[in-house]
C-alpha positions as CSV (number, residue, x, y, z in Angstrom):
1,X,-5.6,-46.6,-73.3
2,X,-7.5,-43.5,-71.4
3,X,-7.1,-43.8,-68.0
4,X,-10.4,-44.3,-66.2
5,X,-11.9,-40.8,-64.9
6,X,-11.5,-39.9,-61.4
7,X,-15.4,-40.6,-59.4
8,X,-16.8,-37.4,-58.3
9,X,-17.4,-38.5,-54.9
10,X,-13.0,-38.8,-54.6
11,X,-12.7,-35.4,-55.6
12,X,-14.9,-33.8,-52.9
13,X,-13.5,-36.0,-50.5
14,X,-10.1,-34.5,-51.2
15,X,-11.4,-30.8,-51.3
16,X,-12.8,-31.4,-47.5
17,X,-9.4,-33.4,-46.6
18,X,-8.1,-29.9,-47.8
19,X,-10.0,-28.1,-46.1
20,X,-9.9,-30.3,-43.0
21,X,-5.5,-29.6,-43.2
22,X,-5.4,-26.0,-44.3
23,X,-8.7,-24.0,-43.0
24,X,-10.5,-21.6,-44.7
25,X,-7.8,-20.5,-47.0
26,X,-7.9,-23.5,-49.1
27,X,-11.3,-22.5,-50.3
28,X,-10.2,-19.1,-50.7
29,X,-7.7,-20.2,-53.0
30,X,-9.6,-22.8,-54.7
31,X,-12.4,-19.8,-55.4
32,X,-10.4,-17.5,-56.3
33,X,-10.8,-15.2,-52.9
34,X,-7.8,-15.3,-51.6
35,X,-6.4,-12.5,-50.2
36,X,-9.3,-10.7,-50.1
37,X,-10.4,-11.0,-46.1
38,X,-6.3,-8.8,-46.0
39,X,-7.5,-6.5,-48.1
40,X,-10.3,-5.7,-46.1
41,X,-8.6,-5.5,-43.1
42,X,-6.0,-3.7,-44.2
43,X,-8.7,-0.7,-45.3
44,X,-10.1,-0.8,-42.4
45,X,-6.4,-0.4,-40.2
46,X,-5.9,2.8,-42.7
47,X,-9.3,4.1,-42.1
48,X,-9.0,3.6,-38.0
49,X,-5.3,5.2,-38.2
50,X,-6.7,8.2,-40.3
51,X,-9.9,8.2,-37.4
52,X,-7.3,8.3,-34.6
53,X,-5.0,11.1,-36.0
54,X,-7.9,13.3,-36.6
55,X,-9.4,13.0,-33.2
56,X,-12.4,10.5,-34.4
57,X,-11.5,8.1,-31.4
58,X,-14.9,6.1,-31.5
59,X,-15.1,5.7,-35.1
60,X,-11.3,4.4,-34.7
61,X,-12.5,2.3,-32.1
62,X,-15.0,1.0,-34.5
63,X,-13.1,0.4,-37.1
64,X,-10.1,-1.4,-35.2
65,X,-13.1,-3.4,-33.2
66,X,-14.0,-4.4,-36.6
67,X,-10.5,-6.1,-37.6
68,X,-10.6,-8.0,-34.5
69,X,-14.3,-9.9,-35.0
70,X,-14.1,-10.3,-38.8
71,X,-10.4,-10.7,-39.0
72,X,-8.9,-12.1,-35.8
73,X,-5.7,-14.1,-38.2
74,X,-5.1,-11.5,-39.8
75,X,-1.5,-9.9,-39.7
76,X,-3.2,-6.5,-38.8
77,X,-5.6,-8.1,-35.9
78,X,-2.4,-7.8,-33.3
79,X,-1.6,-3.7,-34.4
80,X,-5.3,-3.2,-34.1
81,X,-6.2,-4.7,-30.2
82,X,-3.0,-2.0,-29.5
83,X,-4.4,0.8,-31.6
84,X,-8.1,0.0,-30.1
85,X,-6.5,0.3,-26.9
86,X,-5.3,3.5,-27.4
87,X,-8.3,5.3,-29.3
88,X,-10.1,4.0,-25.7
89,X,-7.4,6.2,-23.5
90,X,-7.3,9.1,-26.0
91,X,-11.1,9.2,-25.8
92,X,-10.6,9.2,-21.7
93,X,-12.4,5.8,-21.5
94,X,-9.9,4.8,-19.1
95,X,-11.5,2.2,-17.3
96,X,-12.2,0.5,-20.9
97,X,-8.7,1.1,-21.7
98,X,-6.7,0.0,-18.7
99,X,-9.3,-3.6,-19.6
100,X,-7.7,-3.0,-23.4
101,X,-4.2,-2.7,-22.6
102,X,-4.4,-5.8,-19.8
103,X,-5.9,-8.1,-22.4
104,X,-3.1,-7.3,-24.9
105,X,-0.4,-8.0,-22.6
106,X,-1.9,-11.3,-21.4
107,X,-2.3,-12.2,-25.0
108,X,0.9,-11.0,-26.3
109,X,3.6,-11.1,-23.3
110,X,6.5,-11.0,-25.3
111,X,5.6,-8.1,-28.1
112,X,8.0,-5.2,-28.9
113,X,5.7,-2.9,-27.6
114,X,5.5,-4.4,-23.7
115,X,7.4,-1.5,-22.0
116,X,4.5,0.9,-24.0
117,X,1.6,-1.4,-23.0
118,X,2.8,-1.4,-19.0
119,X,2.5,2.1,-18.8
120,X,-0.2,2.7,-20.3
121,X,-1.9,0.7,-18.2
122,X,-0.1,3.0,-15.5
123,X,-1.3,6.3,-17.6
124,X,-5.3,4.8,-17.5
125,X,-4.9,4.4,-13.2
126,X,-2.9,7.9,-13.0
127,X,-5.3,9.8,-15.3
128,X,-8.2,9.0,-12.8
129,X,-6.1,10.3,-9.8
130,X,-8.3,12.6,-8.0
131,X,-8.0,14.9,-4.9
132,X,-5.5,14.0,-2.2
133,X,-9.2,14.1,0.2
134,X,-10.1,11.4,-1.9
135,X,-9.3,7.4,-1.9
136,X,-6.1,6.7,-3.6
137,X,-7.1,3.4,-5.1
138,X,-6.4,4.7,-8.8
139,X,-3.1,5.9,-7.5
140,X,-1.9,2.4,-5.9
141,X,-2.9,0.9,-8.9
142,X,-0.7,3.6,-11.3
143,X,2.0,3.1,-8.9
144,X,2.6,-0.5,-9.2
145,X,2.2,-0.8,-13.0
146,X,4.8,2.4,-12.7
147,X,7.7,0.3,-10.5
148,X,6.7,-3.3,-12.4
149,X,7.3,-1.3,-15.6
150,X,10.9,-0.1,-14.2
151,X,12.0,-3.6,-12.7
152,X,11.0,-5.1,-16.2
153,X,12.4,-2.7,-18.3
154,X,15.1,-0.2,-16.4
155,X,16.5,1.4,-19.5
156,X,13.3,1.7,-21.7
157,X,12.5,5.2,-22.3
158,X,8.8,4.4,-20.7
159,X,10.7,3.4,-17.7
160,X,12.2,6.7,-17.2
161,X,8.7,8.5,-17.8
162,X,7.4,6.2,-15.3
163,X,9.9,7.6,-13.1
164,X,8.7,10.5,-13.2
165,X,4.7,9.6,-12.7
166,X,6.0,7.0,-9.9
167,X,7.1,10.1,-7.6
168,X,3.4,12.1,-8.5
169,X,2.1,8.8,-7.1
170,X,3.9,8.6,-3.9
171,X,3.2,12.4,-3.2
172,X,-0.6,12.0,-3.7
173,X,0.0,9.0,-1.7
174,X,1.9,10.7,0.9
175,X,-0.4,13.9,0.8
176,X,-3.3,11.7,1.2
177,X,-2.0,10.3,4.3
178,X,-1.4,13.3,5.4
179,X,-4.7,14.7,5.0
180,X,-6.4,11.9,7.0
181,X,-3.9,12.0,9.6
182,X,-4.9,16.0,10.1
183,X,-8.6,14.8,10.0
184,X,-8.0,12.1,13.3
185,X,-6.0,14.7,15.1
186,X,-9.0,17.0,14.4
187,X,-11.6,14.5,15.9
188,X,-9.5,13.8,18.8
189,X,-8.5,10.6,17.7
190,X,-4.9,11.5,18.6
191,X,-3.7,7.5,18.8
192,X,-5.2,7.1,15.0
193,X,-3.6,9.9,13.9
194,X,-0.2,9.3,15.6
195,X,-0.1,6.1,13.7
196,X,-0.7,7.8,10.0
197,X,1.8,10.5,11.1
198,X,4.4,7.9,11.7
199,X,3.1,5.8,8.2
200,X,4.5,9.2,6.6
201,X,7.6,9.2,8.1
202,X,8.4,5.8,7.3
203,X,7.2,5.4,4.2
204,X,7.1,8.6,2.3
205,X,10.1,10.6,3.6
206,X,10.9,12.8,1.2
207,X,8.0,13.6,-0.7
208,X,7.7,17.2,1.1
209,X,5.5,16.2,4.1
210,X,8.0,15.1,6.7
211,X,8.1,18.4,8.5
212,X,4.4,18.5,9.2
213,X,4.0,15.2,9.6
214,X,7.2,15.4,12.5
215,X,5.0,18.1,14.0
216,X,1.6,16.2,13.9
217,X,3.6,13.4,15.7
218,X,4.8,16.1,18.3
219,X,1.4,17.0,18.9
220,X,0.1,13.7,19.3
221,X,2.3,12.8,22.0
222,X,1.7,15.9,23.9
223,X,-2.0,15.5,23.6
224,X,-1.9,11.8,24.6
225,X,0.4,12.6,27.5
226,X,-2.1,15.2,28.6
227,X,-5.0,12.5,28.4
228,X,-2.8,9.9,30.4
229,X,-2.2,12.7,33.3
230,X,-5.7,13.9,33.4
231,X,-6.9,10.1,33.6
232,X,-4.7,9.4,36.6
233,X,-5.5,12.8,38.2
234,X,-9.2,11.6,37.9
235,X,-8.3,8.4,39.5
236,X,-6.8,9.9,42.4
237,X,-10.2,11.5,43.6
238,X,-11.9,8.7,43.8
239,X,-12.2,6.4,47.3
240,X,-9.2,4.2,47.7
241,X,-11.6,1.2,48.3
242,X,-13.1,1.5,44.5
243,X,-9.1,1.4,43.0
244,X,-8.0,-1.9,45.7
């Protein structure tokens, strides 16, 4: 006896109920594709790698961008987000970078690579230092990714570059400080400057500007006492009456 033949409409059903469990590899497999959507990615990781050794940083950025919009499962999407990250920083897009590097770690928290990631995100802050006459927001910024990086990962070899940046960052800091302290004593604003002079002292001792700032500080006074004595002097020539 034949056994009766399967109705068409069962067989879909079960391909979509396939489909429905496994994803889009099912009909991969079913159409003989599978493996393909790898092999595309994976020729496009060799051809951003090759890109990024030779200095092509936005073709590299291209090509790992690519990997992450056409193959966001694949096992080379996480290596490229990283890679894209860095062909970003290498090409001095720091800005686009630092956003790079973030999104990884908020993505991926727990890779091997963390201590890397942190200060790199430290590396796209302190490459935009400027001028200790300028605002040190780029340096604050480098500076805590620097110490987070350290208190995370004390004995990663990152952490002990980020040492090193760390201390550029609190001199810049410090100079900075400086610098706008010399600018209030300069205007007179001996009070103001008094206070940043004392900042220094407090918070940036030994980053090479305690000496002048000890000297701003002795100036200040003097000039403030001066102000106080000339005010009450001033006072004293005026009619008694106007002072009860």
């Amino acid at each position: 006896m034949n056994p009766r033949p399967v109705p068409v409409r069962t067989v879909l059903a079960a391909i979509m109920l396939l489909v429905l469990l496994n994803g889009c590899s099912t009909i991969d497999s079913l159409l003989g594709r599978e493996g393909e959507d790898e092999t595309d990615a994976g020729e496009l990781m060799s051809q951003g790698n090759e890109d990024l050794s030779q200095g092509r940083y936005k073709d590299a950025v291209d090509a790992f961008q690519k990997i992450k919009d056409r193959f966001p499962y694949s096992k080379h999407a996480v290596g490229a987000e990283l890679k894209m990250a860095d062909a970003l920083y290498l090409q001095e897009e720091y800005e686009l970078a630092y956003i790079a590097y973030d999104e990884f770690e908020k993505l991926h928290p727990k890779h091997k690579d963390m201590p890397y990631v942190i200060y790199q995100k430290g590396m796209s802050n302190f490459s935009q230092v400027k001028s200790k006459d300028r605002e040190q927001a780029h340096t604050l910024k480098a500076k805590e990714e620097f110490e987070r990086l350290i208190k995370r990962f004390p004995r990663d070899e990152y952490a002990n570059k980020a040492r090193k940046n760390l201390r550029e960052c609190l001199i810049y800091l410090a100079e900075y400080e400086l610098h706008v302290a010399n600018f209030y004593y300069k205007q007179g604003r001996y009070r103001a400057a008094l206070g940043r002079y004392t900042y220094i002292l407090n918070n940036y001792p030994d980053m090479g500007q305690y000496q002048e700032a000890m000297e701003g500080i002795t100036r200040c006074k003097d000039k403030l006492a001066k102000e106080t004595a000339q005010e009450g002097t001033a006072k004293s020539f005026w009619p008694f009456s106007i002072w009860k």
